[in-house]
C-alpha positions in Angstrom: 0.0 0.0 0.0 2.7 2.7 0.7 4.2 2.2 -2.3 1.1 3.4 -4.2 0.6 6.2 -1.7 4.4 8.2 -1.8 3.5 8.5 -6.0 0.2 9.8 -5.5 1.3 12.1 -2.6 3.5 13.4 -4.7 1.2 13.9 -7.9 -1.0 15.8 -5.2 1.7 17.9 -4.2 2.7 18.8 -8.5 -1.1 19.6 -8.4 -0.8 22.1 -5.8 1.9 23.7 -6.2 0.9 24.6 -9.9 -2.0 26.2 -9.3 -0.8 28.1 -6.6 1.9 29.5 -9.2 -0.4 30.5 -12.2 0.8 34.2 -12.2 2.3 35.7 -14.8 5.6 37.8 -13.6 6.4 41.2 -15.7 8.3 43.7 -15.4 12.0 44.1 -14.2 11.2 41.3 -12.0 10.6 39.0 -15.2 14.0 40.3 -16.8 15.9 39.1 -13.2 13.8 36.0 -13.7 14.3 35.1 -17.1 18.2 36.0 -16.2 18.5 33.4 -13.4 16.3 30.4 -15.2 19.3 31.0 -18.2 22.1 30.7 -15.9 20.5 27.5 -14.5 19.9 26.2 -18.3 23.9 27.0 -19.2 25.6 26.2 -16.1 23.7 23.4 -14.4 22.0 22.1 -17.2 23.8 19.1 -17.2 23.4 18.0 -13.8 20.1 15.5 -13.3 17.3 15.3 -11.2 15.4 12.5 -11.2 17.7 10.6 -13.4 16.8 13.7 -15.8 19.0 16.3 -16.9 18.2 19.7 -16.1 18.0 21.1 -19.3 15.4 18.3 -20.3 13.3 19.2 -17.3 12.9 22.5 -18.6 12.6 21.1 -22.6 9.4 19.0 -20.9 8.1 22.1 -19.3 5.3 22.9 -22.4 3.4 19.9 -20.6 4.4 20.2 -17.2 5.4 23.6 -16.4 6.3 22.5 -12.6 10.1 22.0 -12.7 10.3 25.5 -13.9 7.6 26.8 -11.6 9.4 25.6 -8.7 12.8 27.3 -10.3 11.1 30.7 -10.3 9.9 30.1 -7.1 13.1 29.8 -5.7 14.1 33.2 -7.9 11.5 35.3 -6.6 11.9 34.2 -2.8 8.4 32.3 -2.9 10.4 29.2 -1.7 13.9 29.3 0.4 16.6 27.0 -0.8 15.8 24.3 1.5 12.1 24.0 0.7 13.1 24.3 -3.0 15.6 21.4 -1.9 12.6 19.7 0.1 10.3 19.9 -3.0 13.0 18.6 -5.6 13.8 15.6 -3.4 10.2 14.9 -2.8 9.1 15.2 -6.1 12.0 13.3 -7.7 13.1 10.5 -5.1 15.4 7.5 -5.0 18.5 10.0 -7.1 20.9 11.8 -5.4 19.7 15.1 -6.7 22.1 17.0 -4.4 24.5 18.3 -7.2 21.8 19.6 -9.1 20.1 21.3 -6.1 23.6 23.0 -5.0 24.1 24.2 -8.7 20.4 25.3 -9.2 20.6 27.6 -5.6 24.2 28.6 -6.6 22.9 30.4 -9.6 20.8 32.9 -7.5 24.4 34.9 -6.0 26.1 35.0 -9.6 26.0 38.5 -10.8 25.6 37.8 -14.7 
């Protein structure tokens, strides 16, 4: 039975947190968005999640935008690096997804 329920847990959990992040960013925040979600694509988009490289989590994103929803997320402040951390690990478990993570939050200090 639990190993039916940790999948749908975390299908519920993909549910939520895309409708809670249905707003559409503009602005100069947008520009230091878009910025941040290109670093990640050039510098860490070889590291995997999931068994899944990052830039293919982002190419799969016209179908399900939450990868890069959570990545915004963690641009705009919405989620700290540890619950971005959390909410990676949790939604892509049994990989060691810590190089990826530790790229991903690295990204937010570089002054490109």
């Amino acid at each position: 039975m639990n190993k039916f329920l940790v999948p749908a847990l975390c299908c519920l959990m993909a549910i939520l947190f895309s409708a809670c992040a249905s707003y559409q960013v503009t602005g100069p925040e947008a520009r230091k968005i878009n910025r941040f979600l290109t670093r990640v694509q050039q510098n860490c988009g070889n590291q995997t999640i999931g068994g899944m490289t990052v830039t293919s989590l982002f190419a799969i994103n016209s179908s399900d935008p939450i990868f890069q929803s959570w990545t915004t997320d963690l641009a705009t402040g919405k989620l700290s690096k540890k619950e971005y951390a959390r909410t990676i690990n949790g939604a892509y478990p049994g990989s060691n997804n810590d190089r990826a993570i530790a790229c991903i939050t690295g990204q937010l200090h570089s002054s490109k």
